[in-house]
C-alpha positions, -999 to 999 in steps of 0.1 A, spaced: -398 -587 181 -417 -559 198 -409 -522 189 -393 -498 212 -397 -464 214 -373 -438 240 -383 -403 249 -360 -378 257 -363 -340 268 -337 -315 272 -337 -282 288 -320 -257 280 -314 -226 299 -295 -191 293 -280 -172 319 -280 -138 318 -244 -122 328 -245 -86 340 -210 -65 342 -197 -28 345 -180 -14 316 -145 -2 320 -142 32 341 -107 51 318 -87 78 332 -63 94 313 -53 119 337 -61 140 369 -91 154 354 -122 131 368 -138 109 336 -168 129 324 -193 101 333 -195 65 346 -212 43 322 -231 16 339 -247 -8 311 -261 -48 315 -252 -70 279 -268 -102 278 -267 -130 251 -285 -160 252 -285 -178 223 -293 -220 219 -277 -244 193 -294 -275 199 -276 -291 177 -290 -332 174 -274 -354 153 -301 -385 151 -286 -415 134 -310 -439 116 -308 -477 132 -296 -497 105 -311 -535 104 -292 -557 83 -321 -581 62 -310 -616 52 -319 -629 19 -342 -657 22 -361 -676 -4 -393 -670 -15 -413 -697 11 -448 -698 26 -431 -701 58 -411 -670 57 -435 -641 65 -425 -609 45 -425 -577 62 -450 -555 49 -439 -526 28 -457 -503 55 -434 -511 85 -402 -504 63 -394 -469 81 -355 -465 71 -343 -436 46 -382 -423 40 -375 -409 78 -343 -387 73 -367 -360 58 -385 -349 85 -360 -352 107 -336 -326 86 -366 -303 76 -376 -301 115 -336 -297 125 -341 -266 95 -373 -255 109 -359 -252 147 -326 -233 133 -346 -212 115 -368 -205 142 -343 -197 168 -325 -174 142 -357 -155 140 -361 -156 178 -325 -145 179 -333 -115 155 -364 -99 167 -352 -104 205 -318 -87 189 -347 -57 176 -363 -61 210 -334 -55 234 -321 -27 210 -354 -8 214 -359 -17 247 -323 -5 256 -328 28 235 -367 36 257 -348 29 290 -319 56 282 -345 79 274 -365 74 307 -335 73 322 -326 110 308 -361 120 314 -360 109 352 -323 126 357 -336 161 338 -372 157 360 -347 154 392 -326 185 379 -360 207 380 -362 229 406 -397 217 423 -424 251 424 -455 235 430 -473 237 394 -488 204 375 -477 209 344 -439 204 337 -440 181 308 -438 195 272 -410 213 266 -379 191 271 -345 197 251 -334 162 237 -298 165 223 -280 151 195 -270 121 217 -302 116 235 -295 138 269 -325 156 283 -321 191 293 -286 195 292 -270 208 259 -241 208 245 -246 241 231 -273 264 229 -294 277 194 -278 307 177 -305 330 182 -319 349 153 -329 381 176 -311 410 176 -296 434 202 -323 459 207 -319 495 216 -333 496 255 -342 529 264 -358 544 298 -382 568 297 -422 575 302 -413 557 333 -404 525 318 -380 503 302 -385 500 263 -369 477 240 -364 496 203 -361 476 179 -337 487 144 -372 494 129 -382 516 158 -406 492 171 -409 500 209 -417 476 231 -426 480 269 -412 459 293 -422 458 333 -391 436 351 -405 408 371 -368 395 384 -345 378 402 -310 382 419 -286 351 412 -254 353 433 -227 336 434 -200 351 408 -190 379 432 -175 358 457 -143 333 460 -164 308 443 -168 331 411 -197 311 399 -235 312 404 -247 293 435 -265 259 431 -248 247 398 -235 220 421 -260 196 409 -249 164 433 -267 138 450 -282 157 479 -290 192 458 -282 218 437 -296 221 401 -281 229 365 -280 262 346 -312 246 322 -330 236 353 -330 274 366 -340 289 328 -365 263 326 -381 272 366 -379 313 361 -394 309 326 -424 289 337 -431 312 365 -429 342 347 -398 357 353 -380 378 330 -349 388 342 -323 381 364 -298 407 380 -264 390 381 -238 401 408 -201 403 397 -167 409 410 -144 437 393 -110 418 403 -126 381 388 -133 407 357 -95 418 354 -79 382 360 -104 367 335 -92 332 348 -107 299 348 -124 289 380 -102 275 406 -121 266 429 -152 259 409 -185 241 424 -202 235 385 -213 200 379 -202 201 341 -214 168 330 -252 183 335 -242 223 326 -226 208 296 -232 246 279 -211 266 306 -180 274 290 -155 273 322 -125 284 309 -125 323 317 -147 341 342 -161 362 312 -169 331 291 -186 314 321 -211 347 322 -218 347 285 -226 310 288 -250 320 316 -265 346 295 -267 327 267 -283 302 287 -309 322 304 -317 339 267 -328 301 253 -357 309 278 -364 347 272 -345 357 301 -327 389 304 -296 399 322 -289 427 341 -249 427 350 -244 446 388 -205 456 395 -211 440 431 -177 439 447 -150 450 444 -131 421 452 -141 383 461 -136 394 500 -154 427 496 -125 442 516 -117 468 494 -149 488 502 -180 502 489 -173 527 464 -163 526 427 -123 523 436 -107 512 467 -78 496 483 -77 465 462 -91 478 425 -83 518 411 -108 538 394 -83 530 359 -89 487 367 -129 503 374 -135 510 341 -108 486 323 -133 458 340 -162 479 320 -149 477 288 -139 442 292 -177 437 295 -188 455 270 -164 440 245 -175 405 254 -213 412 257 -226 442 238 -236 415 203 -266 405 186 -253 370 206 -262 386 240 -290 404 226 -308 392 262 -281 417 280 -301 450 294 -275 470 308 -249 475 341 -256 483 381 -229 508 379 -219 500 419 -237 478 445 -246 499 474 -217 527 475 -226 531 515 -195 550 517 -204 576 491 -221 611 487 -241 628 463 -235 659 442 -203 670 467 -179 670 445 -158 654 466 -142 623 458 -167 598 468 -190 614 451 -212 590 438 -237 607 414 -202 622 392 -188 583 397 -221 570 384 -216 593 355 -185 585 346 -192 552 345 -224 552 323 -207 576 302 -180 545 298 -201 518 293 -223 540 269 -189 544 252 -187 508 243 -224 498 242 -247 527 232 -275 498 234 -273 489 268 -292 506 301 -275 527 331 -287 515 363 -282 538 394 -286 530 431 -283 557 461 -260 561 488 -267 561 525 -271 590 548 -295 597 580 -328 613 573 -360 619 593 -395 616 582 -433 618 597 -453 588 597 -482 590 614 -480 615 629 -445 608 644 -413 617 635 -388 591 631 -353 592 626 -333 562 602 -307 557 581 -311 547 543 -311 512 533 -277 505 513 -283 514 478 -318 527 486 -307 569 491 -318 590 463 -334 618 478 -311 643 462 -312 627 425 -345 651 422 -327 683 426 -295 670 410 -301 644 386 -272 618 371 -268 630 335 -255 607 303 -239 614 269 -272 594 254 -304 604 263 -329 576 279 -305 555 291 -306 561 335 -324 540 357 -327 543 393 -326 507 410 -327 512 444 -326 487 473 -357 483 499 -355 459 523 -370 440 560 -367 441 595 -348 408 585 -321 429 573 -324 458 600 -355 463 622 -358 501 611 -380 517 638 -407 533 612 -418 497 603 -427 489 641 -452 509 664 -430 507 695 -403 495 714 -368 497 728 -336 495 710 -312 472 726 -282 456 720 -271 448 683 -297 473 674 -330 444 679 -359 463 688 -367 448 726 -407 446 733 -412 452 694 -448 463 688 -459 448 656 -482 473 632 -517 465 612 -516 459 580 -531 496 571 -505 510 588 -478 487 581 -484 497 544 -487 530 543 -451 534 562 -438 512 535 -447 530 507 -442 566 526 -405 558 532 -399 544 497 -419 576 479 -395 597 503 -363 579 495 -365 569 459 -401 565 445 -407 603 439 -385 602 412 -410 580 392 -440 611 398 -431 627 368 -425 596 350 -395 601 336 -363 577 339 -375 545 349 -373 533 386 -372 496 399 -358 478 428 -328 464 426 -330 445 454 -357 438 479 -374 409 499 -353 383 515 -361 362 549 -404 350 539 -410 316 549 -394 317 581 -405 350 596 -408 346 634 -428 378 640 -460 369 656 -478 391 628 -454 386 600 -443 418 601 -408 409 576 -433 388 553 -462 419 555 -435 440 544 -421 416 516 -460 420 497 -464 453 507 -434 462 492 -448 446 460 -481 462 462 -464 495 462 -442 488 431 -474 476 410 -495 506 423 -474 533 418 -460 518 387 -425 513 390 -408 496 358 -401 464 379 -382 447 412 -356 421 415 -360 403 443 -335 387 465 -325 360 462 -331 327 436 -303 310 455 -310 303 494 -275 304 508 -280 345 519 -280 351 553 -304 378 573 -295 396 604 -328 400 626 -359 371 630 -377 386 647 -366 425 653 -358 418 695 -333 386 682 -298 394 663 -285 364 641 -280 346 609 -312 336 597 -314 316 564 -345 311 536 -340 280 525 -371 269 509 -396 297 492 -429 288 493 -450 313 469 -437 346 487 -442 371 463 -475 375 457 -486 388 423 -452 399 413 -442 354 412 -477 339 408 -474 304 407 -434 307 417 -434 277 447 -403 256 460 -412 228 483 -375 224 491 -344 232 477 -327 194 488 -329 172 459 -341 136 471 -312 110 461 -319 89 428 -316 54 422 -311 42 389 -313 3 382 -318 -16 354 -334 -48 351 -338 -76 328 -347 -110 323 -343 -132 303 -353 -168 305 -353 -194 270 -368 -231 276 -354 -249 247 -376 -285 249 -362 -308 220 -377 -342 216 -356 -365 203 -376 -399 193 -352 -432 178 -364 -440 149 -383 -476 148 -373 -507 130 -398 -538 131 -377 -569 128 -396 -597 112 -396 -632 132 -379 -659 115 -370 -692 124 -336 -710 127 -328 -727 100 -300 -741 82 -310 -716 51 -311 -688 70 -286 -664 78 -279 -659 110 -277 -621 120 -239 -617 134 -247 -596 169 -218 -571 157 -242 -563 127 -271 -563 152 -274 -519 154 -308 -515 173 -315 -514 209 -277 -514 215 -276 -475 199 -295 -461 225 -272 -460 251 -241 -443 237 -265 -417 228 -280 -413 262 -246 -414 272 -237 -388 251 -266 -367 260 -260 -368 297 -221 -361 289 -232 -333 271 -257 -316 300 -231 -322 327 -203 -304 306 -222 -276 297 -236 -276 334 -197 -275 345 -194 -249 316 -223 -223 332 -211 -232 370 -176 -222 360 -180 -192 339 -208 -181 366 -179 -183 394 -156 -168 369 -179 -135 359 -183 -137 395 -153 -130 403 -143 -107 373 -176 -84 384 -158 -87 420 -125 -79 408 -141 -51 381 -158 -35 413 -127 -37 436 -105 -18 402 -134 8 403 -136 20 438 -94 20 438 -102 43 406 -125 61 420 -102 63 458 -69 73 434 -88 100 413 -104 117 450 -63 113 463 -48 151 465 -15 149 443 9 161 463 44 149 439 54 126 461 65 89 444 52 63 467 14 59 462 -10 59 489 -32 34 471 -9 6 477 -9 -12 514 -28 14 534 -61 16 515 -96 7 535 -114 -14 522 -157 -12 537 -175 -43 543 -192 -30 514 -163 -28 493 -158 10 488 -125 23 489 -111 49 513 -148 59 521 -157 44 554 -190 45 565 -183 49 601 -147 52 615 -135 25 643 -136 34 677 -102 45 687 -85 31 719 -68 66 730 -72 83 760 -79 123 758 -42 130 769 -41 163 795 -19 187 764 5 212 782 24 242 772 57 243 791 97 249 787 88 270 751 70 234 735 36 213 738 37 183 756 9 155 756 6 141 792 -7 103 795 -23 93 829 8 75 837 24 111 838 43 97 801 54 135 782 55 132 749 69 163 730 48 178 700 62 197 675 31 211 653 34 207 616 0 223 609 -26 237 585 -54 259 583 -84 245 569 -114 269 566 -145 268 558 -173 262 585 -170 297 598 -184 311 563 -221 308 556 -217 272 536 -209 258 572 -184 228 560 -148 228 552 -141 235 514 -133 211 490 -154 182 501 -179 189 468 -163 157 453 -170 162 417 -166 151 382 -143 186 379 -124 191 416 -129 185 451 -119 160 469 -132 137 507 -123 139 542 -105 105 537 -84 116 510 -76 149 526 -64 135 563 -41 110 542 -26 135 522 -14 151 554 -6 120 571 15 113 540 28 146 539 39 143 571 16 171 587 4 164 621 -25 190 632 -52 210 617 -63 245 625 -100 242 621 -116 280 615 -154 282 630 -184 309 636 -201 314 669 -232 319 659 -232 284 637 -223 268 666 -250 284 687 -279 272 664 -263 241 656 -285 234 626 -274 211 597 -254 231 570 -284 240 553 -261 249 519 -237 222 522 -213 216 492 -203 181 509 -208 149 485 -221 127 510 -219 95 486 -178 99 490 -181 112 527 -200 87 542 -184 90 575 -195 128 580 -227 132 599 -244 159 588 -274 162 608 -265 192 630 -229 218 624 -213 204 656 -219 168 648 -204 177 612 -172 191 633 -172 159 655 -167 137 626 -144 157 607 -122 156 635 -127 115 640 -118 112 607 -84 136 612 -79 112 641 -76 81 623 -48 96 609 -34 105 641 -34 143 632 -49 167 656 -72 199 658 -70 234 672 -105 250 670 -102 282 664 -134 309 671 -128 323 639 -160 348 633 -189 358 651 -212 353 623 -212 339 587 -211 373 570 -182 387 600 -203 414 604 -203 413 646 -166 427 648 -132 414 654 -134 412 690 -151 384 711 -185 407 713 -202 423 690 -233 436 670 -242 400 662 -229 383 691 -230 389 728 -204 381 755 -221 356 775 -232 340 737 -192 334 732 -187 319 766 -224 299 759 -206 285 725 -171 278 744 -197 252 766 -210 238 739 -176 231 723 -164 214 755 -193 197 760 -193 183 726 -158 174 722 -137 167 755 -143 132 753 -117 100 746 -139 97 715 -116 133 701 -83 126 717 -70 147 690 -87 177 696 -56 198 715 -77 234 724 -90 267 713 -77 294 699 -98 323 717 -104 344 691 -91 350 658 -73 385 646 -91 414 675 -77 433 659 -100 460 670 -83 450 707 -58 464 730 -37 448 757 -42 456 792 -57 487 790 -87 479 815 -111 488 787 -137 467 773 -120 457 744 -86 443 765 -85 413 746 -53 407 774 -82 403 802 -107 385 772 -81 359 766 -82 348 806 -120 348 805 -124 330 777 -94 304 784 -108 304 824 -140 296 808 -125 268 787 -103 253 814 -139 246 835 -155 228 804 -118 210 795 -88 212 821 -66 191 796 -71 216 767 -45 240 759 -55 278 755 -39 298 725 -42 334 724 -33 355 693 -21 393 695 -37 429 687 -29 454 662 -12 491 666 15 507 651 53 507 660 87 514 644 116 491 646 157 497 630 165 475 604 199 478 584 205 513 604 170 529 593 138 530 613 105 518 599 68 524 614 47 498 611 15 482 616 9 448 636 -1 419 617 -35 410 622 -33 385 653 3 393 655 10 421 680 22 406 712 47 432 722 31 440 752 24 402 765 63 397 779 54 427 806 13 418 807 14 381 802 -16 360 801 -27 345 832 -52 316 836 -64 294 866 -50 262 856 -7 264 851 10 249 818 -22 251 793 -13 290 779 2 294 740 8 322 720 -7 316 684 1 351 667 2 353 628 27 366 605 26 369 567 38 382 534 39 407 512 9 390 496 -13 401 521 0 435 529 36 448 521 50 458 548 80 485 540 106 463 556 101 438 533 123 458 506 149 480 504 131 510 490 102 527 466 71 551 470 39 538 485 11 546 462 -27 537 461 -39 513 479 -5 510 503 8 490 466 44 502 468 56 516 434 92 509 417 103 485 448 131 474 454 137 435 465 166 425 493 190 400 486 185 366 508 206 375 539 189 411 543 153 398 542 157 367 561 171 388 587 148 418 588 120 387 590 139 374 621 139 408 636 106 419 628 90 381 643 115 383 672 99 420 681 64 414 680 60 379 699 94 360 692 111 371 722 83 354 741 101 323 734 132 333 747 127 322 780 112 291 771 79 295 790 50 290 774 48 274 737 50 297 712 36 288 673 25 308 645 -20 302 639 -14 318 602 15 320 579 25 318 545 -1 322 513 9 330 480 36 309 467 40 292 436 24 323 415 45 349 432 48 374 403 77 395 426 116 387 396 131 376 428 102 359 445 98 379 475 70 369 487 79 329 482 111 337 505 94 353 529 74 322 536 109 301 536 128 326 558 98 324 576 99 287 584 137 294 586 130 312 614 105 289 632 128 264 631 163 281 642 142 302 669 129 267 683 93 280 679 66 248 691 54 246 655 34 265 629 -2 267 608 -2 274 570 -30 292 559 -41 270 540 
């Protein structure tokens, strides 16, 4: 019978399955880090069970006709070896394959976490132009790069620093002395509302880490950095509230105090031989408490409370890197060697003498006042007033003096024409408006630097002749890069400033600033602004050789991982052969019966069972594919409504906003639209009539508005963008999550707080703080497209926007009024154009008007003078009404003092700021177009200011605080609130003419420290009031 023989192959092939690990939250604080990781398994059993044909052999007589098989063509049991050694061998093999693949993938995975690291801390340098930045990476315990857990205890020591010969020496217990000349840098940040240094951000579009900066000033040779504080943020020693740190990459900042924050930063900066030099910058975070050493908002006591503070927490062998305090940052307001209270050289001594107190170790630093001097410079006399901080010339004759000898440096400010265009550092030209030097004649170089270092010898560098206390800059620089002068005059001065401190051998300079987000005044002299740096490009000459930044935005990184995997498992599996002899019938031979017969027949339940097997486990991958298909899906859909609840602002309320009103992207992102649909609505004409707002359809349809608003602010400081759109692993939140949190809270409009001069160079927010991966819908490109879309998004939440023109510049340096150093009249009314222009469309339905300008407070009313903000209003709203007839006008109030009777006793007073409108009911605003006038003043709390009448007795003391007072039960203050709103712009409403609401109320609340929370129920009686009165609404600040 002739032999058969059947081939059969199978393939086998792994998928690889790819998923997200689970994203936990276990409360409102955001999950440190999202873990992203790819697992795949592929492992074969192919498991073949190959049964040996049997062929039953009759027993036939020995006969010359029957023809024996031969012995070689038996091929039964003898074949069972081979096949179960090579069954062992392929187990054994893929058990091996499985192993060092295991190996493989676990090495593989270990090398692509450590690129990854590498590529995150190579993204977290700040970029400066050199080649070599490899070498010197920090790899943690568990594997990060550049970002510690915990910085080295240092072995060094706190050395004595002393000043003398000229320069700053650091003695060592031994008496080792060793020189050191300051090549530094300012770092702000931690003096303002943000109480942290700038750029620690670290998001997808820019900012840095606290290692990247150390690492960037170390390599380019810096030694020191000068770090501005605030004395309040001292005293309250609170965790940051409002903090913009990216902790998962500053993992070493320790945020829970103010004072832990800066030890972390000094600790951090001393890893890389970096030393710190403290400067008592502000007062307080809104620098309103002025200039000097005590003021308004801090007492001379809380002055030198917040120095012992600091030298308690700094003055160790920990902080060895610490060289001393800036007694005061620019004490403008001060003299020298009066004896009069503002004297600052006694305040300067009384201070060191302090600090000395609690850290003998440490250095004094000194800087001058300001006063108006002349000097001849070529020949010319010129007449100018000190730079802040830069006016010593009386420290020679009447030098500060310490307990501890060698322990005073002067560290005076120099600056540009960027900051002022002082008329020395030109040859010619006319001083106009704002101060900008018209036809500006720019000098030579020769020239250029002699003035320089004549005016710096005059003001401060004399004292280094006689090389005694050591002198250094405290401040200088600025605006490099972008210097419009023809000739560079503000760049000139920049290196010859340097040249001056290197030749006549002062101790050092800090310039200003590492951080990018300061603003300058004048570029050039003849053109007033806000100017910005941005990106430094090598500006300091020999004083930062080698220190470049090709651009402070951070390009976004991508981070995918890829593998493949891909096993071709070929089996063979060949029947095994039986040769059946031929034989012939016959009666002695024994039939075969063909239920015995277990040959040919065998094949096909095992090709049968093959196939079954390929097509189940080919059902098997299909359905598990669709099935981790949809888990990834369903995995992805959890995350983003994770990632949408943790950026929702908690507000107590029980229903969730997650459930039924989420948006979902075509994307699949959650609550973070790309783009927002266009809305039907028509731009409805708003009117002010019969004491409420009305919103007028085309059809002539009045619908009554009662305002249920907030202030969100923001875009009129230098950052550009509301607050609290950072979005990151610690707080912040989006745009979506914000306008349905006041949909939910049932708010319905939004006071939106802007600068003039932002909107007059309309340029991107250079420093914004807005996570663009979570605000997709915000356009960015320009500072009025960034208001456009904020307001779109507002809209899709049916909530509506007053603009108001908040400040003249980023700094609100220009003045209360609607004119100003900074900002001209017809540069207001060119802004009010562009606001029009930009937003009375359909498009922002929701935008309802302008507030003409906030608080002018430096105003009167209908006086005929040029600061009537009565006859400012009408310009400014007449100007509005041509650019938008259907937007309303809102006008605030002035500030002077009065006296009302409350309770049978009369009171003086002073006006709110925006809230004095007792004058408008005989003087009433007039504008061209009828129904579009509202009066907006503001009224707040004690918080703010507190006002007398708020109590029923005690002594006003320092700073207007009012000593031993005496709280009002409920009925007395809620009426003397009534009265008090009623006099200055309540009675207004009366008549029910034009829509009264307040622009600003409230504040403080929750932390109101008064036994009977006076200040909480003036913001109640406040609303109380609103309400009874009929008022057309009201704006919370904020």
């Amino acid at each position: 019978m002739e032999a058969n023989r059947g081939d059969l192959q199978n393939e086998v092939v792994d998928r690889q399955s790819e998923g997200y690990e689970r994203l936990t939250d276990d409360g409102n604080d955001r999950s440190s880090s999202f873990a992203y990781s790819q697992r795949s398994m592929a492992q074969t059993d192919v498991f073949v069970r190959s049964s040996i044909i049997e062929r039953d052999i009759v027993a036939t007589p020995a006969d010359d006709k029957i023809i024996n098989a031969h012995p070689n063509v038996y091929k039964g049991r003898i074949r069972r070896w081979p096949g179960v050694l090579l069954l062992l061998l392929i187990v054994a093999g893929s058990i091996s394959a499985i192993a060092v693949l295991s190996f493989q993938s676990r090495d593989a995975a270990k090398t692509r976490t450590n690129d990854v690291q590498k590529r995150l801390a190579k993204e977290r340098e700040i970029a400066d132009g050199l080649t070599d930045g490899s070498g010197s990476d920090h790899i943690s315990s568990d594997g990060q790069v550049n970002n510690p857990e915990v910085y080295p205890t240092s072995a060094c020591q706190l050395p004595d620093y002393q000043s003398k010969n000229g320069s700053i020496y650091a003695v060592s217990s031994n008496g080792t002395e060793v020189p050191i000349s300051i090549k530094g840098v300012n770092w702000f940040g931690m003096e303002t509302g943000l109480q942290a240094p700038f750029g620690l951000w670290d998001n997808d579009q820019n900012g840095t880490t606290v290692y990247a900066v150390a690492q960037f000033l170390a390599k380019n040779k810096f030694n020191s950095v000068r770090l501005p504080l605030c004395v309040s943020s001292v005293l309250n020693n609170k965790p940051l509230e409002a903090s913009i740190i990216n902790r998962v990459t500053n993992r070493a900042l320790d945020l829970t105090s103010y004072i832990s924050l800066l030890q972390s930063v000094a600790k951090s900066l001393a890893f890389r031989q970096v030393s710190v030099m403290i400067s008592m910058h502000t007062l307080d975070v809104m620098n309103a408490g002025g200039s000097l050493w005590y003021g308004s908002t801090v007492s001379l006591d809380q002055f030198l409370k917040a120095i012992d503070m600091l030298t308690k927490a700094l003055c160790s062998n920990e902080y060895w890197n610490v060289i001393g305090i800036d007694v005061k940052n620019e004490p403008w307001e001060g003299t020298w060697n009066t004896g009069n209270m503002n004297d600052f050289k006694a305040g300067a001594e009384l201070i060191g003498t302090r600090m000395l107190k609690g850290c003998s170790k440490w250095l004094v630093f000194v800087e001058g006042v300001n006063a108006q001097h002349t000097i001849t410079l070529d020949g010319k006399e010129y007449a100018y007033f000190d730079w802040f901080g830069g006016g010593l010339q009386k420290a020679g004759d009447a030098p500060v003096k310490l307990p501890v000898s060698n322990k005073l440096v002067y560290a005076p400010h120099y600056y540009t024409p960027a900051v002022f265009p002082q008329y020395y550092l030109f040859g010619g030209g006319t001083v106009g408006a704002g101060n900008a030097i018209n036809g500006y004649v720019e000098l030579p170089d020769d020239k250029l630097q002699g003035r320089v270092s004549e005016t710096m010898h005059s003001m401060f560098g004399y004292l280094n002749d006689n090389k005694g206390p050591a002198v250094l800059l405290g401040e200088f620089a600025g605006l490099y890069t972008k210097d419009a002068h023809p000739m560079k005059t503000t760049q000139r001065c920049t290196n010859f400033t340097i040249n001056t401190v290197i030749k006549e051998g002062y101790a050092g300079a800090y310039m200003w600033s590492l951080n990018p987000e300061s603003a300058y005044q004048y570029n050039p002299a003849d053109t007033p602004g806000n100017y910005m740096e941005v990106c430094k490009s090598k500006p300091l000459s020999d004083l930062t050789e080698g220190a470049v930044d090709d651009g402070n935005d951070r390009s976004s990184f991508s981070y995918s991982q890829r593998s493949t995997m891909q096993t071709d498992a070929i089996t063979r599996n060949t029947l095994l052969e039986r040769d059946i002899v031929a034989a012939p019938a016959e009666e002695g031979t024994i039939n075969v019966h063909p239920k015995r017969y277990k040959g040919r027949i065998r094949i096909w339940p095992g090709i049968l069972l093959l196939i079954a097997i390929f097509l189940g486990a080919l059902a098997a991958i299909t359905y598990f594919s669709i099935d981790a298909k949809n888990a990834s899906r369903a995995r992805t859909n959890d995350m983003q409504k994770r990632l949408a609840k943790e950026r929702e602002i908690a507000d107590g309320t029980i229903s969730s906003s997650g459930s039924g009103s989420d948006y979902i992207s075509d994307d699949g992102q959650v609550n973070n639209p790309e783009v927002y649909s266009t809305n039907a609505c028509q731009l409805p004409d708003y009117q002010s009539k019969n004491g409420k707002i009305y919103a007028v359809a085309a059809n002539g349809t009045e619908v009554p508005i009662n305002i249920k608003g907030v202030n969100w602010f923001g875009m009129e400081t230098g950052l550009k963008a509301p607050f609290g759109l950072w979005d990151n692993d610690q707080n912040g939140t989006t745009v979506y999550a914000i306008a349905q949190f006041l949909a939910k809270n049932k708010f319905n409009s939004v006071r939106l707080p802007l600068c003039v001069s932002s909107i007059l160079d309309n340029k991107p927010p250079e420093t914004s703080i807005i996570n663009r991966v979570t605000n997709r819908a915000l356009d960015l490109t320009s500072y009025i497209s960034l208001l456009q879309s904020v307001i779109k998004s507002l809209a899709f939440r049916q909530i509506s926007v007053m603009i108001s023109m908040h400040t003249l510049d980023v700094m609100n340096a220009g003045g209360s009024l609607w004119y100003g150093s900074t900002v001209s009249l017809d540069q207001f009314l060119k802004a009010i154009d562009m606001l029009t222009k930009s937003l009375c469309t359909n498009e922002y339905w929701n935008v309802i008007g302008i507030d003409v300008k906030n608080e002018p407070w430096e105003g009167t009313w209908n006086t005929g003078n040029k600061n009537d903000f009565k006859a400012g209003a009408e310009l400014i709203g007449a100007r509005i009404l041509k650019g938008c007839t259907k937007w309303l006008v809102f006008v605030e109030g002035v500030n002077a003092q009065h006296t009302i009777t409350l309770d049978g006793k009369e009171y003086g007073y002073y006006d709110w700021f925006g809230g004095g409108l007792q004058k408008a009911g005989d003087a009433p605003v007039k504008l061209p177009v009828s129904g579009k006038l509202v009066y907006a003043p503001h009224y707040y709390t004690p918080a703010v200011f507190p006002q007398y009448y708020f109590f029923g007795g005690g002594t006003v003391g320092t700073g207007n605080a009012i000593n031993d007072y005496i709280e009002l039960s409920d009925s007395k203050l809620e009426g003397r609130i009534s009265q008090t709103m009623h006099t200055m712009f309540g009675y207004l409403n009366d008549d029910k003419g034009p829509a009264v609401l307040l622009g600003e109320f409230a504040g403080l609340y929750t932390k109101d420290a008064h036994p009977m929370k006076t200040t909480q129920r003036c913001t109640n009686f406040t609303i109380n009031t609103v309400i009874k009165e009929g008022y057309a609404g009201a704006y919370m600040w904020s």
